[in-house]
N, C-alpha and C positions, 0 to 999 in steps of 0.2 A: 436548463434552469438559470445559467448566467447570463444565458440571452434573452432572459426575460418569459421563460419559456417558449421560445417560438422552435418553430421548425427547423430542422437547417443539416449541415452535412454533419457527418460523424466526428470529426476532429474540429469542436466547435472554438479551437486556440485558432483556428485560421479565418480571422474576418476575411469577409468579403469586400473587395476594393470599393463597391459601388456602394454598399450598405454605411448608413452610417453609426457612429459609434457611440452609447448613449452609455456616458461614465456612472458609476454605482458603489452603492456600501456594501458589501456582506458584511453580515454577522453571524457568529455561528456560537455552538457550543461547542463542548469538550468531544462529544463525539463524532460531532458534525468538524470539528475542525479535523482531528481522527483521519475520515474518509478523505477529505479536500485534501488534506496535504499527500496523502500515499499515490498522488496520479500527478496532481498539479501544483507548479511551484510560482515561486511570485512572479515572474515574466511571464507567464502562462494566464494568470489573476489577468493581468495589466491588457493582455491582447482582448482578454474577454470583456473590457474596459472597466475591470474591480480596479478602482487608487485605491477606496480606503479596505480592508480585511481587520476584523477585530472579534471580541469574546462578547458572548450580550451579557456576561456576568461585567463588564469592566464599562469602568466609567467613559462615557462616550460623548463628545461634542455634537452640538445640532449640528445638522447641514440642511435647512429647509428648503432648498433648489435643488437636491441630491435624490435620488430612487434607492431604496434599501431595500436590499432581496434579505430574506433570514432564510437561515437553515441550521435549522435548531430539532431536538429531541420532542414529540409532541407529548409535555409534562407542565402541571401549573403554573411551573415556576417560571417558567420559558415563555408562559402565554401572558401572566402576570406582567412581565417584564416587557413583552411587545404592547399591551396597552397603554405600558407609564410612556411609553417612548410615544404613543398615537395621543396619549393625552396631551404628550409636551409639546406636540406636532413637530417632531424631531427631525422630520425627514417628508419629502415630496411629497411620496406614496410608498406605498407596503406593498412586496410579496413576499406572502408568508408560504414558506414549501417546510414541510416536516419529512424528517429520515424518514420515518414509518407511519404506518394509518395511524389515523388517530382518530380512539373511541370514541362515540357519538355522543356521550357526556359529556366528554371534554372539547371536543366541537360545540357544544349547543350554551357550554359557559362563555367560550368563546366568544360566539356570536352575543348572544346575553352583552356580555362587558363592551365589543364593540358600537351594539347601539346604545348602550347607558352612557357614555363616552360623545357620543354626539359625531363622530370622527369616521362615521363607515364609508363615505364616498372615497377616501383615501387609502381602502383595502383595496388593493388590483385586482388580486390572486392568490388562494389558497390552496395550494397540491401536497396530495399523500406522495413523497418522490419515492417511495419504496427503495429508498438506498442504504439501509443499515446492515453494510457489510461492509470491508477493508478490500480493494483492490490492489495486489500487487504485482502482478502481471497480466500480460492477456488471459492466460486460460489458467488463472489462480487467481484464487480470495482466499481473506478469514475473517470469523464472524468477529474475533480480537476478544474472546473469554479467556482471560489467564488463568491456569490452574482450574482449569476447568474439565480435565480427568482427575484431578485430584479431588473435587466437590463431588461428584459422582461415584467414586470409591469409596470417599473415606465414612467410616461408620458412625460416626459425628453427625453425617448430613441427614436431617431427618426427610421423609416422605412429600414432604409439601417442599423442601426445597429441592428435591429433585426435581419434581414437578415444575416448580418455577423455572428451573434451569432447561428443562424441553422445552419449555414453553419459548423463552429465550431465542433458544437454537432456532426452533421452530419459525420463529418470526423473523429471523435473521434467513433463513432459507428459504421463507415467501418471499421476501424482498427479492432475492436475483432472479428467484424463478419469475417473480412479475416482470426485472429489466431485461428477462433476457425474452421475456414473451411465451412463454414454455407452460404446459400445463402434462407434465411428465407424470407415466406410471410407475409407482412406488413401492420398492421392495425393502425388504431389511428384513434379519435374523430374528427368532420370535425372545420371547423372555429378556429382558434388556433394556440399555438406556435406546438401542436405534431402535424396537419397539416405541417405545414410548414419544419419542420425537415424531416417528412416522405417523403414529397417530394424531397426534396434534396439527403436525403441518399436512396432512390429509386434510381435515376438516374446514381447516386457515382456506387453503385453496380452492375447496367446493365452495364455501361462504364467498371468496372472492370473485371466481366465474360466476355466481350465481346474480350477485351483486354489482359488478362491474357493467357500466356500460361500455369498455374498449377491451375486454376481456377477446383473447384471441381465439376462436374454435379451430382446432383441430381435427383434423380425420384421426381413428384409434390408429390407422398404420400411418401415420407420421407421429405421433407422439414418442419421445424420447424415455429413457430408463433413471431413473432417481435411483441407485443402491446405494442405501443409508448403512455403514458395519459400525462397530462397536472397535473401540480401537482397542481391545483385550484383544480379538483377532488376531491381531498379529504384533505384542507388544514388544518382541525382543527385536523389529525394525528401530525404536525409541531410542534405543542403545548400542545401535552397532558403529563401526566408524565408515563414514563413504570418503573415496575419493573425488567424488565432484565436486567440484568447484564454489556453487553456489553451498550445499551443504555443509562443504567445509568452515565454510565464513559464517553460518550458523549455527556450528557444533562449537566453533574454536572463539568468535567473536560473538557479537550481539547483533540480528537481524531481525529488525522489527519497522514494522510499515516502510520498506524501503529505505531506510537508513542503518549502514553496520556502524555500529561501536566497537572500536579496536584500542584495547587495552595494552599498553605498551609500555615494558621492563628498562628503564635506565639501567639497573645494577641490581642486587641483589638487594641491596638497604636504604634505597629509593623506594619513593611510594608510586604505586604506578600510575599514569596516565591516563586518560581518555578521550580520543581523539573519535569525532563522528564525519562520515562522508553518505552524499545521499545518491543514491542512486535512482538517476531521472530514468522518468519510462521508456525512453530515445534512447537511455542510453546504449551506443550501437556495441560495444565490447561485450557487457553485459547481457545483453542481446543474445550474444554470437557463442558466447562463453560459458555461460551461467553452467551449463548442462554437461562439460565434458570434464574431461579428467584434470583434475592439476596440472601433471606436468604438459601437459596438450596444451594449458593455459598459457602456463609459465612462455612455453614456446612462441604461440598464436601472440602475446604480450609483445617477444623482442621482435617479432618480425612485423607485428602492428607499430612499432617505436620508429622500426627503421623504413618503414614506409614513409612515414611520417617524417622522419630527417631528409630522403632525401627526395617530397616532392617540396619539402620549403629550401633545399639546398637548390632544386632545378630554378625554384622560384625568383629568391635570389641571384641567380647566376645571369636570368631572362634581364634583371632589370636595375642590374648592375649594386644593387644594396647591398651590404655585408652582411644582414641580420634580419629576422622580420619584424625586431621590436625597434629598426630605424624607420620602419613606414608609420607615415603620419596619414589617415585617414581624411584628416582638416586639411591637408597641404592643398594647395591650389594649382592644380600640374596637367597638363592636357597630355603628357605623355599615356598610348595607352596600355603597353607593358607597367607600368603602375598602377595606373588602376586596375588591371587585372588583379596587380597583388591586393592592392588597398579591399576589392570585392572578395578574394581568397581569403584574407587574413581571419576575417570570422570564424569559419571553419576551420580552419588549420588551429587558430588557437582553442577552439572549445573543441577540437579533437587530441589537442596535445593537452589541456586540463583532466580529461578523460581519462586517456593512456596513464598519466602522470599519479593518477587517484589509485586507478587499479594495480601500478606498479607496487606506490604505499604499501595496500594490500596483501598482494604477491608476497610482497617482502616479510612482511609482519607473522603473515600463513607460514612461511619458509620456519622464521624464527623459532615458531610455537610449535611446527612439525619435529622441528629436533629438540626441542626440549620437552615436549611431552611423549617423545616416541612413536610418533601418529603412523606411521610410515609401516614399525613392527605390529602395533595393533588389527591395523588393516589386513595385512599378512598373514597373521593369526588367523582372525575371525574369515577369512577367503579358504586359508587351509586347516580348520582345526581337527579332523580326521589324521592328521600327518601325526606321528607321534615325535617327531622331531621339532615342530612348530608346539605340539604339545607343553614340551620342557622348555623352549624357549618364553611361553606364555608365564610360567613358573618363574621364569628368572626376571622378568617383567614385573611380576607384581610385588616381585623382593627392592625393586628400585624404592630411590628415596625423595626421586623430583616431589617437591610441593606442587608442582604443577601438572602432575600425569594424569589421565583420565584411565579408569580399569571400564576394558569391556565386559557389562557385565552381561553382554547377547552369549558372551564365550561359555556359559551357565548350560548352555543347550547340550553339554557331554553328555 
């Protein structure tokens, strides 16, 4: 989509040398910026030759020698808005790509206003990108519904809004199964909200192989398994405490579309802080870590640091500098132990920004572990059959930390 929709390899941040670079606007909406930011950050934009990145709600300068990709929610208001901009002749050309299909009504107003507009030789391209979902890792997404067990519980929510909210899900779960090429067989538990989603994205899917001209056929014995559960299944998982890593930083901090919020105590009558780090897709710690135990982390952390010290200490040592913040990259030096380091120095310093992030972290985790008692929770909840861990869980929930978390999985006596 940011190459203009063409072809090209998977990791489309890596232009090709020969290829040349054909600079552009995005605009996006709220949701659509949503997705973009959970994968790709602005030096990533810049490779894919986006300079300018903006909201199509905000006010926006022409650039009439400029190509503008949208990727925006397929909604009136969104479309309304792409025409005042074709009106104004804002921009070169148009490609307009929508998160999700977008109904035939609302295509066919579309078109309508493009030719009433006089302006249609300046439409490129119009793509359903089937992308209204949050990518946060390789082999994890989220549709991004907040409170979205809570709507489906609570006894407020009437019938049609339940409905609306499968439907929702529904559409958000055509979406990957379109990007990932999949036309999966679909199971889930009867009487229920995964009832009710499977049916709906059932029928999304037949409409779409049926409809699609790039729809992928499948043999029945390669098609893969869809099991939709109902997260009542297994709801005292909600509530227990993990020692991994990644979990921990979402139980204890704020983990949302790949950036943690860490909330941090000067003193007791201090207001607290907020401090945000993002965590890029590359990132190789994160990467390596996310999955193990804390203190596996904590470990895997000092001996990633002192790696780090001392291949910039050999480096150093090679080319006689005291420091790597004395190498000048502009110096003009034909020596070429120099420029080895001047060529290292990238990496070494966005692996020492890295380490440096995660430390923070580390640290803050450490913090909130002993002051919330993370450490005995866990403990608990691994041995609660022990009647010794028993009374300990009792003496637990007599603490007076304003900051303690009660397990309430420990319920399952």
């Amino acid at each position: 989509m940011l190459h203009l929709n063409k072809d090209g390899a998977a990791d489309l941040t890596l232009a090709s040398k020969n290829e040349e670079i054909v600079w552009k606007v995005l605009v996006m909406d709220r949701k659509s910026q949503a997705v973009i930011s959970s994968i790709l950050r602005v030096n990533d934009l810049l490779r894919c030759g986006i300079t300018v990145h903006t909201l199509i709600s905000a006010q926006r300068s022409p650039l009439p020698d400029v190509p503008v990709i949208y990727f925006v929610e397929p909604t009136l208001q969104n479309i309304s808005l792409i025409i005042q901009d074709l009106q104004d002749d804002k921009y070169e050309s148009f490609y307009v790509n929508f998160t999700s299909a977008i109904k035939r009504e609302l295509l066919e107003e579309f078109a309508k206003k493009v030719s009433l507009c006089g302006m249609g030789h300046k439409i490129k391209q119009v793509y359903d990108q089937y992308l209204d979902f949050i990518v946060t890792e390789p082999n994890l997404f989220s549709l991004d519904l907040p409170r979205i067990f809570t709507k489906f519980n609570s006894p407020s929510t009437s019938e049609d809004d339940i409905h609306a909210l499968a439907n929702v899900i529904a559409d958000g779960l055509l979406a990957t199964l379109v990007t990932m090429e999949s036309v999966p067989i679909i199971r889930c538990p009867k009487n229920g909200p995964a009832e009710l989603v499977a049916t709906q994205l059932d029928m999304k899917l037949r409409d779409h192989v049926s409809n699609s001209r790039t729809a992928v056929s499948h043999s029945i014995h390669q098609r893969p398994v869809l099991i939709l559960l109902d997260r009542n299944i297994d709801i005292a998982s909600m509530f227990s405490h993990s020692w991994i890593y990644q979990c921990m930083v979402s139980d204890v901090f704020e983990l949302r579309r790949n950036t943690i919020r860490v909330t941090k105590y000067a003193d007791s009558s201090a207001k607290p802080s907020v401090k945000s780090y993002d965590v890029d897709p590359k990132d190789f710690f994160w990467n390596k870590n996310s999955q193990l135990p804390f203190p596996d982390v904590v470990e895997n952390a000092d001996i990633e640091l002192n790696t780090y010290k001392k291949e910039a200490q050999d480096l150093t040592a090679r080319t006689g500098i005291s420091s790597l913040n004395d190498i000048d990259p502009n110096a003009n030096t034909d020596t070429s132990l120099i420029q080895q380091a001047v060529e290292a120095l990238p990496e070494l310093t966005a692996r020492k920004a890295t380490l440096d992030m995660h430390m923070d972290v580390l640290a803050s985790l450490l913090k909130e572990l002993e002051a919330r008692s993370l450490d005995k929770f866990f403990e608990v909840e691994q041995n609660f059959n022990n009647p010794k861990v028993q009374s300990e869980f009792l003496d637990l929930l007599k603490s007076d930390s304003k900051r303690i978390t009660l397990p309430i999985s420990f319920g399952r006596f």
